[in-house]
N, C-alpha and C positions, 0 to 999 in steps of 0.2 A: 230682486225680491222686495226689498225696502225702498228703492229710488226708482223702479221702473216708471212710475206714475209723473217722476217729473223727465223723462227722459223722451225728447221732440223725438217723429219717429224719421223726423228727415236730417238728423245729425249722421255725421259720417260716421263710419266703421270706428274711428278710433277713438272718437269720443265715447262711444256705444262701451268701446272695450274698456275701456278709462271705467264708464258706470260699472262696469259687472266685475271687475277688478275691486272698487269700493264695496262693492257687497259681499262682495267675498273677504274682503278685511273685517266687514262688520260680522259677520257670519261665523269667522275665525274666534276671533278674539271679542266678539261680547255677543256670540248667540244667547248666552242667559240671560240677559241683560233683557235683549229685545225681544227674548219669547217670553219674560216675566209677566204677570200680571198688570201689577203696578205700572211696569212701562210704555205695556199697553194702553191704560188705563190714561196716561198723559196725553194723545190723540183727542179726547174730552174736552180739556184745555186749550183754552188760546192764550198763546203768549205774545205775541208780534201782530198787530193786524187781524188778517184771517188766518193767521200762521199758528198748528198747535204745537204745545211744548214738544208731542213729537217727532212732528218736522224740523223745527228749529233745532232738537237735541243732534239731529242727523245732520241738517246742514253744518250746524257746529262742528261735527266729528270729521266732515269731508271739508271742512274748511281748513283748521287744525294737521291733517294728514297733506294737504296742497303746500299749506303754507311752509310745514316741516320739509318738505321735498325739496321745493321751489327756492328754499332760502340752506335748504342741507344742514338746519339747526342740530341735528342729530338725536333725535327724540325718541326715545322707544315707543312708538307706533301701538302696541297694542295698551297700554298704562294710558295712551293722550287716545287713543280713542273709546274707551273703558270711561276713563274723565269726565271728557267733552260728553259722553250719551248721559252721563248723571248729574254734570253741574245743576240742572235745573229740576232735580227729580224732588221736588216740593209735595207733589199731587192735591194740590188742590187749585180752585180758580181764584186767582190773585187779583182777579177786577174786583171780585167780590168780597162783603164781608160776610164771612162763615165761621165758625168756630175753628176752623184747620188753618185761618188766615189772622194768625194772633197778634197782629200788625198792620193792618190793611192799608194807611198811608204811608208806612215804611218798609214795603216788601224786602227790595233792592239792598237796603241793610240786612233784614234778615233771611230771607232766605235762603244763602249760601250754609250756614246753619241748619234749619232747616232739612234741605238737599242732602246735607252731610250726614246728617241723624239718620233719617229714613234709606238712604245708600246704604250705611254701616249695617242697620239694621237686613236687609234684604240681601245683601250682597261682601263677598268675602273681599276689602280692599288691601290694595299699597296704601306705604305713608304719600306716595308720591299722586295715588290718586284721590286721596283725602283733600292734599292742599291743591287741588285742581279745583276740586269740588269749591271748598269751603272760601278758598281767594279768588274767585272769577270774580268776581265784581268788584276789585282792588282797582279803585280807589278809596271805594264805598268799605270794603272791607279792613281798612288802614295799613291793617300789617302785608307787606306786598310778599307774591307768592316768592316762592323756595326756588321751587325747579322749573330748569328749562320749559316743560311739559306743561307747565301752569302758566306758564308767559304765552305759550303757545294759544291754548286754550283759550284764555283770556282775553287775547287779542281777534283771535277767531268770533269769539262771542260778540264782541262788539262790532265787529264789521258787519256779522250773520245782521243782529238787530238793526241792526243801519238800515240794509237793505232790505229787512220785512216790515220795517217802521215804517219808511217812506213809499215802500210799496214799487220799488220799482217792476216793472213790468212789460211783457212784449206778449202781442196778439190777447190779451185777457189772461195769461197765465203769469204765474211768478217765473220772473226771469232771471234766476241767480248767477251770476259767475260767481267762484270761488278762487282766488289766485294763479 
């Protein structure tokens, strides 16, 4: 439903099953999330490249979920991916100066704030997904995250942007791996 669009249709079966297994994590544990408005509404946005914030929130959340697996960090899975879809739920365009971008050369500082406010606000959280939210960008953020799930996240996000920064790419489409 959410990743079909980047799913080659010549991958195997088990890659295939891998995508619709992700969606159905996403579907589980943050359908409100992503049938929100608002969250909608970050598709708008570009954050990466030509990558919108809600692509990037997804790649983040399948990043995050890969990484937990593949390294057996032990994460509660629906908390990091609840997280990962809101660290960047800012909603506004952060290229731009607007009145919703109260910092326009210093997003990166503030927006995990931000993120945080407008999440709280729309959405019933954990503490645990509070400091996903509000420490993604620790370094930037000084005080470094708490929990596992926030290292996680964190780390995910930065790899995500790596790879929509630079753009890497195969046949003209984005070609992500995730862990």
């Amino acid at each position: 439903m959410f990743t079909k669009k980047y799913v080659d249709v010549t991958e195997s079966e088990e890659v295939q099953a891998k995508h619709k297994a992700f969606e159905h994590l996403l579907e589980e544990y943050a359908g409100d999330i992503l049938h929100s408005d608002n969250f909608q509404k970050s598709k708008l946005y570009i954050q990466h490249g030509d990558v919108s914030v809600f692509t990037h929130s997804i790649y983040v959340a399948r990043c995050a979920v890969m990484i937990n697996r593949k390294l057996h960090v032990g994460c509660d899975e629906r908390e990091l991916i609840r997280g990962a879809l809101l660290h960047d739920y800012f909603l506004y365009d952060w290229h731009h100066n607007t009145p919703e971008n109260i910092h326009p050369h210093l997003h990166g500082f503030y927006h995990p704030g931000i993120a945080l406010k407008n999440a709280d606000r729309d959405f019933e959280l954990t503490l645990l997904e509070k400091d996903i939210i509000k420490k993604h960008m620790w370094p930037l953020t000084v005080v470094p995250p708490k929990y596992r799930e926030a290292w996680v996240v964190t780390t995910a996000d930065k790899y995500s942007s790596f790879l929509e920064t630079v753009k890497l790419r195969k046949s003209g489409k984005a070609d992500f791996h995730y862990a």
